[in-house]
N, C-alpha and C positions, 0 to 999 in steps of 0.2 A: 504494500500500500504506500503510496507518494505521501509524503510530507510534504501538503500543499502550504506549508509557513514556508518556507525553501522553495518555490514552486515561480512566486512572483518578485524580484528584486526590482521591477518596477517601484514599489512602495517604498525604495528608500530614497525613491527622489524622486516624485510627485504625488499630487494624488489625483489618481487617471478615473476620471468618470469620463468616458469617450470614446465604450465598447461600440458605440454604434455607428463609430466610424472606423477607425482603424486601432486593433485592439493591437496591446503588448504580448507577444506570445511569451508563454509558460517557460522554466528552464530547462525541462526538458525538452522543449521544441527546437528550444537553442544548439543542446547538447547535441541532438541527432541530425542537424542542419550541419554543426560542426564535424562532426561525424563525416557525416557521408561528402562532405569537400572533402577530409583529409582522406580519405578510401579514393575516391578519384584521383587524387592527385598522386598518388603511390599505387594506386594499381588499374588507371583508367577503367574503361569498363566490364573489366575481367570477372566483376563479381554482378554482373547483368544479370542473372536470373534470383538472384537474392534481392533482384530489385525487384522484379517482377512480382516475386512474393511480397512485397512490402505494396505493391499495387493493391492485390488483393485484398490486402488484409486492410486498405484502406474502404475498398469497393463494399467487402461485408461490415463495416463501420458505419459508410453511408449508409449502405440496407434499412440498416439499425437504425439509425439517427430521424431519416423519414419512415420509417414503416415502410418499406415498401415491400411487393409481393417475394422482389429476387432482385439480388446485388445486381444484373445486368439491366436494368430498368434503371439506371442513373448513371449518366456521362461524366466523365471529367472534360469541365470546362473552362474556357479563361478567368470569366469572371458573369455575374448573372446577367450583362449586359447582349454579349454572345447568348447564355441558354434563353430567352426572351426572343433573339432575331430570328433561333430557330425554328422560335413555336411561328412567329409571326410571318415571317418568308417561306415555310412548309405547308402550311395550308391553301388550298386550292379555292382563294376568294374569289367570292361574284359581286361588280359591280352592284350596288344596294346593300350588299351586307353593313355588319356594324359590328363593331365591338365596344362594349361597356368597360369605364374604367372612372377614378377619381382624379380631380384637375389638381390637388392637394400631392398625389405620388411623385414621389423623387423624379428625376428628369426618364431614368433609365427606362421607366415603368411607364412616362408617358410618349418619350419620344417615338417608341418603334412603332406603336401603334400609329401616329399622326402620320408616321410617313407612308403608310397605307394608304392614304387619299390617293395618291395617283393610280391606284387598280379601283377608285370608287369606292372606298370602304371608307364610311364612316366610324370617327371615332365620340364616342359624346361621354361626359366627362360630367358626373356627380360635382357640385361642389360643397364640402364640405361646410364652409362657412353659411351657407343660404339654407342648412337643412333644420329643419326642427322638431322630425323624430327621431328614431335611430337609423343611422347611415344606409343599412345592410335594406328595410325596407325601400327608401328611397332608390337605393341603387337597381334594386329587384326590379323599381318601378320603370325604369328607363330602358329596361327589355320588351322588345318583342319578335314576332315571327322572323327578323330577319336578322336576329343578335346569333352572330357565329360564337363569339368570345366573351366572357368576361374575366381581368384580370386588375388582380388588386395586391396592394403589399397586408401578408399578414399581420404585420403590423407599420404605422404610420411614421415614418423616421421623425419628421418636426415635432410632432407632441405624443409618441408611442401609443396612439388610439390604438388599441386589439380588436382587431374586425370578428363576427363569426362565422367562422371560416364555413365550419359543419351547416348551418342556415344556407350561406350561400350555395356550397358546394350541392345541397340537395335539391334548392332550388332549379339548379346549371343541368341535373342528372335527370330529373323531373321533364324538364323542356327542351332537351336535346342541346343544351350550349355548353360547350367546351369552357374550360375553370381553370383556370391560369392562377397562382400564386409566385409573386416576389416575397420568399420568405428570409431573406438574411437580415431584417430584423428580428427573426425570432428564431430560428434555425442556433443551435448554440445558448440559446437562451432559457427557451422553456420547452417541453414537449412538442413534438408535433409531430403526425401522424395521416399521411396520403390517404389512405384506405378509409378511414373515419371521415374526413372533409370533403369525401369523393372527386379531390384534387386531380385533372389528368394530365397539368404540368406543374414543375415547381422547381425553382432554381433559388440559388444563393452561393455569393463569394466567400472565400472562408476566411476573410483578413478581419467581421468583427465580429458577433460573439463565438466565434467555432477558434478564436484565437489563432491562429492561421494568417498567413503573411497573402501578400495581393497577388493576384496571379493563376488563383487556381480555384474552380468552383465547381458545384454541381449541378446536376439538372437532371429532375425523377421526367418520365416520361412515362404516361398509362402502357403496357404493355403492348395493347390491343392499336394503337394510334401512330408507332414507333413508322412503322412501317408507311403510315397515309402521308408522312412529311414528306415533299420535296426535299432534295438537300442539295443547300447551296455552297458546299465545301467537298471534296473531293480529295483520298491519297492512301496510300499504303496501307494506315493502322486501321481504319475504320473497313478493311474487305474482310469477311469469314475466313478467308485462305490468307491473311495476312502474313505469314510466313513463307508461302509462296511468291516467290518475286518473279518471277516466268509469266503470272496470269495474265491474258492482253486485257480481259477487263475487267473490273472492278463490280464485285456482286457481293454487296453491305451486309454486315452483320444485321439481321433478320430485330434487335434489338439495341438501346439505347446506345450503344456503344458505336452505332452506325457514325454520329455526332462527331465523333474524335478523328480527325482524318489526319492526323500528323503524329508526330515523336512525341510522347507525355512529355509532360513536365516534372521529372525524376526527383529535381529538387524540391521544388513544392508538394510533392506526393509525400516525400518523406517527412515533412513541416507538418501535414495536414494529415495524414495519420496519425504521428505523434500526442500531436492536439487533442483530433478525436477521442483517443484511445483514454488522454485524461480527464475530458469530459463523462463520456461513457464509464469509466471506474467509479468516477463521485455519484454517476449516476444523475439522468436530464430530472428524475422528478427533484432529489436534492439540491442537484442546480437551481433549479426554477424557487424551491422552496427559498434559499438562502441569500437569492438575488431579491424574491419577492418582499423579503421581510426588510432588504435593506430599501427600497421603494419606499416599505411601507413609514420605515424609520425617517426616511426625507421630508416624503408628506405629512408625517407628522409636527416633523422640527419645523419644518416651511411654515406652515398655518399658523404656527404659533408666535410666527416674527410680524407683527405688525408693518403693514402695507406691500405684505408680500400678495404677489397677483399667481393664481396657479393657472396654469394653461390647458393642464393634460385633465383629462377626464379621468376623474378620481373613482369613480365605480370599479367595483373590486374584480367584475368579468372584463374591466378594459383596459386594466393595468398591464404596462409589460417592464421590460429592464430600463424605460424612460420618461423621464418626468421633466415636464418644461414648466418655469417660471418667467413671471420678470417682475420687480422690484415697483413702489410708492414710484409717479410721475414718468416711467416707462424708460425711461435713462439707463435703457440694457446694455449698450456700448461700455460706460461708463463702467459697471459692476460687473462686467465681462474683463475685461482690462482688470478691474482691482484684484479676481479672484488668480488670472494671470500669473500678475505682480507675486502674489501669494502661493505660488507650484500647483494649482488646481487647473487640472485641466478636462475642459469643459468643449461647450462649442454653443454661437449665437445659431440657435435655428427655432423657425416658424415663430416668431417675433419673441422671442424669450430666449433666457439661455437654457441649452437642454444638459440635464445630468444624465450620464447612462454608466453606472457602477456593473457589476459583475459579479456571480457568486464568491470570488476571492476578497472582492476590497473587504480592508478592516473596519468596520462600524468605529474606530476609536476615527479615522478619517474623517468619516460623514460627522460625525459629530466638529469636528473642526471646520469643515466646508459652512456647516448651520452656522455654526459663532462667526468664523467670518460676514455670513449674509446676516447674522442679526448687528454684528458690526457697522458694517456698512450704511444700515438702514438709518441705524442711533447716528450718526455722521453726517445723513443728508439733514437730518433735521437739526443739526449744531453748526460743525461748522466741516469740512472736510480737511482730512489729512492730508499731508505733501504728495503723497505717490499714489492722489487723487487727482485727475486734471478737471474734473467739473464734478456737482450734483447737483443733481434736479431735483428742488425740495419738492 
């Protein structure tokens, strides 16, 4: 068993709430990163099928991590921006269709879709700020007969809204529309489960909560579907006979693996294994349990600092690893810089600053993060400190 106090030497020099962009990998991630340069460098690729294994052992990781039916139902990808072109450029549009999505998604989740207008595909886009029941009906509502797609992040990067996922995904399965999930906000974070959500795509990069460096991601793909994509990538590793170099043509692995049409990424496979393999021992429900209590430990310290504004929807089914505030008179720039100043690192998103701790941070942190923002608050109303450049009473 890992001695996870050993685990993050991040913590002795900041304090990283900022899983939701790019996370610090673990030392063991470190270790086998280091590792596998120093084997390269002394024995080049002589010990290539000991990588191989280390592939698989990544592939039955993922399995795991999404539920999915079988480790060859999820690709290794660049990053979720690639597993998203796939769904989007594979499917056989007609002029009229549509695909449902929210105007609020990170760019990745809205761009590829918009670029479909030139085959005539509409894209139409919930917007979260104009809605005033729950999202997931309104967004139902914007379906009809001619909705090929709908795709959403399982969770909201600006203010970590938790969609559900299971609602929607029945609805999708119900009416014949394909169900797309951007899940690396939640992927690494808390549970999640394809088969349950009746998800029939779903991707994430493994650089923030699967602690994993950029460069390498996945993407579940329904079994059944693998095979109806076009593909817009072409090469060696992605043919059934892939060891056979003599073949004149190229006849796809039958399975998500089709996707991969080049040399893996050896390095990052062994980064993202590793990772995995630390997440999966602590176990995603313990994860999810010890990240959620630090949430809950924020929200609470937050509330209790006078003229703090919270952002995120605090309802206990819509919580994830992120929580966005912003401070008395909205001067978020300002208290973004001070927490800075102070080794907190955070990030200004969806007009507040967003915290996004990790089952590792130490609650004696978060409690330091609280005193600074109740600091802060006491100071806009006095007078401010030097290695303040404004506040807005």
């Amino acid at each position: 068993m890992l001695d996870l106090s050993q685990q993050f030497p991040v913590h002795h020099h900041l304090i990283h709430l900022n899983h939701a962009a790019v996370a610090p990998w673990p030392q063991v991630t470190q270790d086998a990163v280091s590792a596998f340069a120093a084997e390269n460098a002394r024995y080049g690729s002589l010990h290539y099928p000991q990588w191989l294994a280390v592939e698989q052992q990544l592939r039955d990781k993922a399995q795991h991590l999404f539920n999915a039916p079988a480790a060859d139902d999820i690709a290794l990808v660049k990053n979720t921006s690639e597993g998203l072109s796939f769904v989007a450029y594979g499917l056989d549009w007609r002029a009229g269709d549509n695909v449902v999505g929210i105007r609020q998604e990170f760019p990745s989740n809205r761009f590829v879709w918009s670029s479909l207008a030139s085959k005539g595909v509409e894209f139409r886009q919930l917007d979260l700020t104009a809605c005033s029941g729950e999202p997931e009906d309104a967004l139902l509502a914007l379906c009809d007969a001619r909705t090929r797609l709908l795709s959403i992040s399982a969770v909201q990067y600006a203010d970590g809204l938790r969609m559900d996922l299971a609602k929607i995904g029945s609805f999708c399965r119900q009416h014949g529309i394909l169900f797309c999930v951007d899940a690396i906000q939640q992927l690494g974070a808390m549970p999640f489960d394809v088969q349950a959500i009746n998800a029939d795509f779903a991707t994430a990069d493994g650089h923030k909560w699967m602690l994993a460096p950029e460069g390498l991601g996945l993407l579940y793909v329904r079994r059944e579907l693998a095979a109806t994509l076009s593909l817009t990538q072409y090469g060696w590793h992605m043919a059934a006979g892939m060891n056979d170099y003599s073949v004149e043509h190229c006849e796809p692995y039958p399975h998500a693996r089709r996707f991969e049409c080049g040399s893996p990424n050896m390095l990052g496979i062994h980064a993202l294994n590793t990772s995995l393999g630390l997440l999966l021992e602590v176990g995603m429900e313990t994860v999810w349990q010890q990240l959620a209590g630090h949430i809950d430990h924020l929200l609470t310290g937050l509330q209790a600092i006078a003229g703090i504004e919270i952002l995120s929807d605090v309802r206990a089914e819509r919580r994830s690893g992120i929580i966005t505030f912003r401070p008395a008179g909205k001067d978020v720039e300002t208290l973004f810089r001070y927490l800075q100043t102070n080794k907190v690192f955070c990030a200004p998103r969806g007009g507040g600053i967003r915290l996004s701790p990790h089952f590792h941070t130490p609650q004696a942190q978060l409690d330091e993060v609280l005193t600074l923002v109740a600091d802060y608050q006491k100071y806009c109303h006095s007078q401010a400190p030097p290695y303040l450049v404004s506040c807005t009473p």
